[in-house]
N, CA, C and O of each residue as an XYZ file, in Angstrom:
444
protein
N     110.029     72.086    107.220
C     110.301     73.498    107.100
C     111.113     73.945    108.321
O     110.926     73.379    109.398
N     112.163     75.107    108.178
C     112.776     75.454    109.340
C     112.141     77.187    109.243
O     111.718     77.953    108.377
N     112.334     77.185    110.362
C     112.113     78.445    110.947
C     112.932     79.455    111.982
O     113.448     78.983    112.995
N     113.019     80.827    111.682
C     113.378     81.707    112.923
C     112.285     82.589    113.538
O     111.299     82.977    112.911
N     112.531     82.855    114.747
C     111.794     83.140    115.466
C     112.106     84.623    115.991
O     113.272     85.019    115.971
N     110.998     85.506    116.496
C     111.998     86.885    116.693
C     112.122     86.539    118.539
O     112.299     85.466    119.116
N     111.941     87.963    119.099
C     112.525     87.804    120.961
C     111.304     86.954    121.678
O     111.251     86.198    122.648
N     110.117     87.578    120.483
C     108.787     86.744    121.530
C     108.267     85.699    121.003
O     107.159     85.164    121.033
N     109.316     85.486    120.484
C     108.147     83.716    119.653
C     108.070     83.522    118.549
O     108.422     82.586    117.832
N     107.360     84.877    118.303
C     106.665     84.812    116.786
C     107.511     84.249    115.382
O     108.512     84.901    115.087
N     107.265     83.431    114.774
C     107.737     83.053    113.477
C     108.065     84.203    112.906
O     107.080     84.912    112.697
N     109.653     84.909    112.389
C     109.524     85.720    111.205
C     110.033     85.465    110.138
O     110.240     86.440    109.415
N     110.394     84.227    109.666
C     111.390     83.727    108.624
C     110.893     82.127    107.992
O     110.078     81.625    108.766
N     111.109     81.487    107.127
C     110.976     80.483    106.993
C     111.654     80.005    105.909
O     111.801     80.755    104.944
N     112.102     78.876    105.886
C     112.692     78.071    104.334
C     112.690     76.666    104.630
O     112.545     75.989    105.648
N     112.950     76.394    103.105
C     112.562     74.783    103.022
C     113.908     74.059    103.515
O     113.856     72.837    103.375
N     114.904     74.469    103.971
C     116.562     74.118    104.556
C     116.463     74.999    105.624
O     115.732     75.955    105.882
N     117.910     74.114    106.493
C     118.026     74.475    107.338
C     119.171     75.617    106.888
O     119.980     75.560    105.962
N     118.961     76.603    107.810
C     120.136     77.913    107.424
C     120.642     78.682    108.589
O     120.059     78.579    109.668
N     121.654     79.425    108.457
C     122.023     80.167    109.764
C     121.448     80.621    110.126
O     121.848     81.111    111.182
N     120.109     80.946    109.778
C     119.399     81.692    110.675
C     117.878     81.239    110.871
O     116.999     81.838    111.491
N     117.778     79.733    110.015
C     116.761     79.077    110.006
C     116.451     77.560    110.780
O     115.874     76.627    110.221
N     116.915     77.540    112.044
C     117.347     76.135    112.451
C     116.227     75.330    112.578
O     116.109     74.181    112.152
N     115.355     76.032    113.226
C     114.166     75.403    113.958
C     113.330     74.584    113.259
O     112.504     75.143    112.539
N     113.350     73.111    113.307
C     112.157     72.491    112.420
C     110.882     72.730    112.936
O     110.801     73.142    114.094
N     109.943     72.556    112.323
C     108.761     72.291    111.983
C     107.614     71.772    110.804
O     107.666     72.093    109.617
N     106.833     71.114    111.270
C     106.159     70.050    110.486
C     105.624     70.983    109.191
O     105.788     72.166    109.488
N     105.126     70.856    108.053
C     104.502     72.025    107.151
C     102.681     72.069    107.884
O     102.008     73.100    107.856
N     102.316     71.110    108.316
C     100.825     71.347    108.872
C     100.935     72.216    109.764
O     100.074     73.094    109.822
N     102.081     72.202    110.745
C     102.246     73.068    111.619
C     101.186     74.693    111.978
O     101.614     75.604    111.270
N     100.253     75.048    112.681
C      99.472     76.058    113.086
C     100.023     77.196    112.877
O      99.429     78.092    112.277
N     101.395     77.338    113.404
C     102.226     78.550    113.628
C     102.668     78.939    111.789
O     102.356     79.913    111.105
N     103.413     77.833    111.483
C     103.864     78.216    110.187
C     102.607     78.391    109.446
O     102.780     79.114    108.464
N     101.481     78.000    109.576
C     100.524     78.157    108.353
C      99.704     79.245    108.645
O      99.034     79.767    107.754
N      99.677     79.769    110.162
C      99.553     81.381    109.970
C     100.426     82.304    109.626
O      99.767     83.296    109.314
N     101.503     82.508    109.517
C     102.535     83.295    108.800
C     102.619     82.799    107.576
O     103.069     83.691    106.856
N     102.397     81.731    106.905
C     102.256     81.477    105.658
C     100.893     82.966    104.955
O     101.019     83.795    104.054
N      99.735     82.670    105.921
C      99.366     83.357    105.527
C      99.111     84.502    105.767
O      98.358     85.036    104.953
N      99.513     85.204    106.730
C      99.767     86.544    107.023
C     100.507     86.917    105.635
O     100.056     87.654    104.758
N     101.611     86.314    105.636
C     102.620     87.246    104.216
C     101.656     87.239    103.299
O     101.106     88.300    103.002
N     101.136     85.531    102.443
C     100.323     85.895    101.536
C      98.986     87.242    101.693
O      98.841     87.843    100.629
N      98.249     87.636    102.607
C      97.372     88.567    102.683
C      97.903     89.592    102.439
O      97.204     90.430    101.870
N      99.604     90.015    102.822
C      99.810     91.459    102.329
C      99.718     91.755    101.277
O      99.186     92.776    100.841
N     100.333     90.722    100.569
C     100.537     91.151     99.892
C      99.348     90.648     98.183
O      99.484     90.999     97.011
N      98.444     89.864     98.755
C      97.441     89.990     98.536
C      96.324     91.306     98.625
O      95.505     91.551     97.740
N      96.501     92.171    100.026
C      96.203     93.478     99.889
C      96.844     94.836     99.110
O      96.352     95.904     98.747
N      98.132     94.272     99.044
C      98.690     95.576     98.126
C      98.276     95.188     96.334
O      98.249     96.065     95.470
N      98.044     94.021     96.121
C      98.001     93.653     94.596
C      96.785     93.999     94.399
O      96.374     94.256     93.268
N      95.667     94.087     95.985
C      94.057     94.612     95.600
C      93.933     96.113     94.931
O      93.276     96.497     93.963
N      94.938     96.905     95.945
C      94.948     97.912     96.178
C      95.318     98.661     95.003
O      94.880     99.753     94.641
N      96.443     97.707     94.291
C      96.999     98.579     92.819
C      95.906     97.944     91.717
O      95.761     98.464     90.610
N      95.169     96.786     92.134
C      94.141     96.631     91.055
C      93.175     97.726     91.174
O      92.818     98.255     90.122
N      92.680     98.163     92.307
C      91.689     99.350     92.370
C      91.748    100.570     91.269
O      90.911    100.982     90.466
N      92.896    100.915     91.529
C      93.465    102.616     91.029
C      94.049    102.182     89.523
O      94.263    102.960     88.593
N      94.276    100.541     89.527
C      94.712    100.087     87.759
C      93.150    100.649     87.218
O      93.126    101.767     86.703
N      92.272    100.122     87.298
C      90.951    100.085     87.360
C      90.265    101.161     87.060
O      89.333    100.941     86.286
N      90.409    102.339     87.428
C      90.523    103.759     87.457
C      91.372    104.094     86.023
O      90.684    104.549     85.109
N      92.689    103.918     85.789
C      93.505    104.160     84.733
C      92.795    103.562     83.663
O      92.590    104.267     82.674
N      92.371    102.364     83.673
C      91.922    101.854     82.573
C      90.514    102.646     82.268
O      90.274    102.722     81.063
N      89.676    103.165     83.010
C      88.616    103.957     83.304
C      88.776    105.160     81.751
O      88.281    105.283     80.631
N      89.907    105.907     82.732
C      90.497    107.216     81.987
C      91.204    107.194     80.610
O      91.294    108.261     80.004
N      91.826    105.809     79.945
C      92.037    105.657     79.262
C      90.787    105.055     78.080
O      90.859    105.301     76.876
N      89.682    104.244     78.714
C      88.870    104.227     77.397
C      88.041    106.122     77.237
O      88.193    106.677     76.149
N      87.646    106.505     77.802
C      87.116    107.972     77.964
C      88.028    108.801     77.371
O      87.457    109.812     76.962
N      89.206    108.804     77.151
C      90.122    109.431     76.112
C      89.860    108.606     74.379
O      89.487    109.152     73.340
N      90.093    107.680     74.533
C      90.013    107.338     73.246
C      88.877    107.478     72.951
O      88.815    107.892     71.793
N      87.800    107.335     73.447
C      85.830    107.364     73.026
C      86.292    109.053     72.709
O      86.572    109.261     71.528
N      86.386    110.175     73.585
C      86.630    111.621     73.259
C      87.427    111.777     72.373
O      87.443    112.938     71.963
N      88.222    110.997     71.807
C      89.267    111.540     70.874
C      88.856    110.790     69.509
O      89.672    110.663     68.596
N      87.335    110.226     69.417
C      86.888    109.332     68.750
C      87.862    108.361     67.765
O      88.134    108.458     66.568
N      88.274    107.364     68.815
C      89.361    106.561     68.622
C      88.650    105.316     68.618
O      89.018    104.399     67.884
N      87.641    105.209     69.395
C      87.056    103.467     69.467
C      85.576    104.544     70.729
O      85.620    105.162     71.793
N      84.348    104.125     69.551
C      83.114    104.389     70.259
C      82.149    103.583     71.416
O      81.617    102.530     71.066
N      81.988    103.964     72.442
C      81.433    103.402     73.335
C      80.636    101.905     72.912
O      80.758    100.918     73.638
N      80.047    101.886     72.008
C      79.256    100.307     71.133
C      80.489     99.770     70.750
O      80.472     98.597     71.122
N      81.780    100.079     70.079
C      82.730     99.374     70.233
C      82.417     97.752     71.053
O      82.087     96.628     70.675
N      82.752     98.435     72.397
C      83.118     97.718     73.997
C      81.917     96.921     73.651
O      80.857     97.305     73.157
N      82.556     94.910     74.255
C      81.549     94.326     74.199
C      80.371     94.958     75.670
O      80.342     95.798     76.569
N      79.604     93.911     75.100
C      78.017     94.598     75.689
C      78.890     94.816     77.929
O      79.059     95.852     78.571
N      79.154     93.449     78.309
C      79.984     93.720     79.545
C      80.353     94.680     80.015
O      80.045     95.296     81.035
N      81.311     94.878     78.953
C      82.704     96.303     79.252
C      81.187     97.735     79.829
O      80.966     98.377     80.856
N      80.403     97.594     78.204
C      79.590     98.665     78.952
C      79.032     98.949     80.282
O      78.992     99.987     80.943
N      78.589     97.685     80.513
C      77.485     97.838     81.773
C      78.813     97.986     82.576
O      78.528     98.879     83.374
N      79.422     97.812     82.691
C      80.567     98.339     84.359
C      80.900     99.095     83.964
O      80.999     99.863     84.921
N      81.500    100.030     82.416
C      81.611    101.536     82.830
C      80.670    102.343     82.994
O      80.871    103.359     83.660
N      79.395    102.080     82.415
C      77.911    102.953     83.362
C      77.678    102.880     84.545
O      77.209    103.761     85.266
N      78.111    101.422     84.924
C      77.532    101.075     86.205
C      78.758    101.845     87.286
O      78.224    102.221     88.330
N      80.167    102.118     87.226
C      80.836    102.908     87.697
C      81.129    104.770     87.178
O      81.970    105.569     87.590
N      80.249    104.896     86.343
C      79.813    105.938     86.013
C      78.790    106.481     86.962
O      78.872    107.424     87.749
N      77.995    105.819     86.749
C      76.435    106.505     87.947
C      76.690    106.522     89.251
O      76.274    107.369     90.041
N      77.702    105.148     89.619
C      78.500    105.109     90.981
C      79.006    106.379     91.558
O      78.814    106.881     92.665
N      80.001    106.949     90.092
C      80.963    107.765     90.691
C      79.951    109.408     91.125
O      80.182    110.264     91.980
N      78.819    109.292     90.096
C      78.492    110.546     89.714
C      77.340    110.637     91.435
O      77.138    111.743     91.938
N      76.868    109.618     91.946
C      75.961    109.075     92.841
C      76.696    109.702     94.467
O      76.086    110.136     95.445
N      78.465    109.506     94.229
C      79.185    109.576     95.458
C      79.728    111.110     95.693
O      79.988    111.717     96.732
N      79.802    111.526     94.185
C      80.543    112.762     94.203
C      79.193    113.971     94.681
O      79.172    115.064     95.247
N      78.294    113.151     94.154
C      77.193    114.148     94.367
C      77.069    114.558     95.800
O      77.025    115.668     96.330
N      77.019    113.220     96.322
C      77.214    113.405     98.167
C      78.518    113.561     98.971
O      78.849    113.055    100.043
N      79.046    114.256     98.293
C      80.752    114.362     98.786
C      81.655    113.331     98.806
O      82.849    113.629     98.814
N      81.306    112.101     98.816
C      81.824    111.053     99.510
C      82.889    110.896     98.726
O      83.429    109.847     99.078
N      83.625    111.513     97.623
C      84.900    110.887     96.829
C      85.505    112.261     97.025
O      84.800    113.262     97.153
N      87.290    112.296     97.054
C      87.761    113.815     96.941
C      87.770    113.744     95.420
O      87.348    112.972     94.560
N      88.485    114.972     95.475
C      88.525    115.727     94.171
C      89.336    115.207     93.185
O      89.012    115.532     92.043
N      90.311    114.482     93.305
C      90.686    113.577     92.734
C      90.344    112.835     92.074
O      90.874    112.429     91.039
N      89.381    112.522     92.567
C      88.109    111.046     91.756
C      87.302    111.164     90.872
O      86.795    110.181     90.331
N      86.894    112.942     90.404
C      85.704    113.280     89.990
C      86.035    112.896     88.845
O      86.682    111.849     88.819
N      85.751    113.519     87.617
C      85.212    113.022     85.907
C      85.987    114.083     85.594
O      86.076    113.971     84.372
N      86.732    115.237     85.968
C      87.049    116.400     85.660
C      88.536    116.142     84.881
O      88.924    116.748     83.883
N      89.053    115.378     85.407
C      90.447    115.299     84.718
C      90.793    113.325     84.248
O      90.092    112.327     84.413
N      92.276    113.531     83.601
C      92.065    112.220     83.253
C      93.639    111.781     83.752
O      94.605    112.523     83.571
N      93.709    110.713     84.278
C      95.363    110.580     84.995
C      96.006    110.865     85.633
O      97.121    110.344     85.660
């Protein structure tokens, strides 16, 4: 693997060739490269958490429309599906009670 480096050291680049701006070899076991290997993977491992959260939520608001618009009834959902939307039901109703979610979060609106 080659690598560039920024003013203080740090690895910020990497590819499997050497390139104009990638000269520097290094081994792939290498310490340095396999923490920036995984630094990048964690970001963006945290942003894919982060949009699973609030996906999570959408999907929330979307069965609760169709159950209200009696489109597909709560027994529908295999037995699973239920227990995690009760179980994030009592959650939500448990947090809001104690402030702990803004207003955003509550049951009041949908999307």
């Amino acid at each position: 693997m080659f690598i560039k480096r920024d003013e203080s050291g740090q690895v910020v680049q990497v590819s499997r060739e050497a390139t104009a701006e990638c000269k520097e070899f290094v081994p792939p076991c290498s310490p340095e490269l396999q923490a920036f290997v995984a630094d990048e993977e964690g970001g963006e491992n945290l942003a894919l958490s982060k949009s699973d959260l609030a996906f999570v939520r959408v999907l929330e608001d979307v069965i609760n429309v169709l159950m209200d618009k009696s489109v597909i009834s709560f027994t529908d959902l295999p037995e699973p599906a239920q227990q995690k939307l009760m179980e994030r039901q009592s959650l939500r109703k448990r947090l809001n009670s104690v402030g702990l979610m803004s207003e955003s979060d509550d049951d009041s609106g949908v999307i």
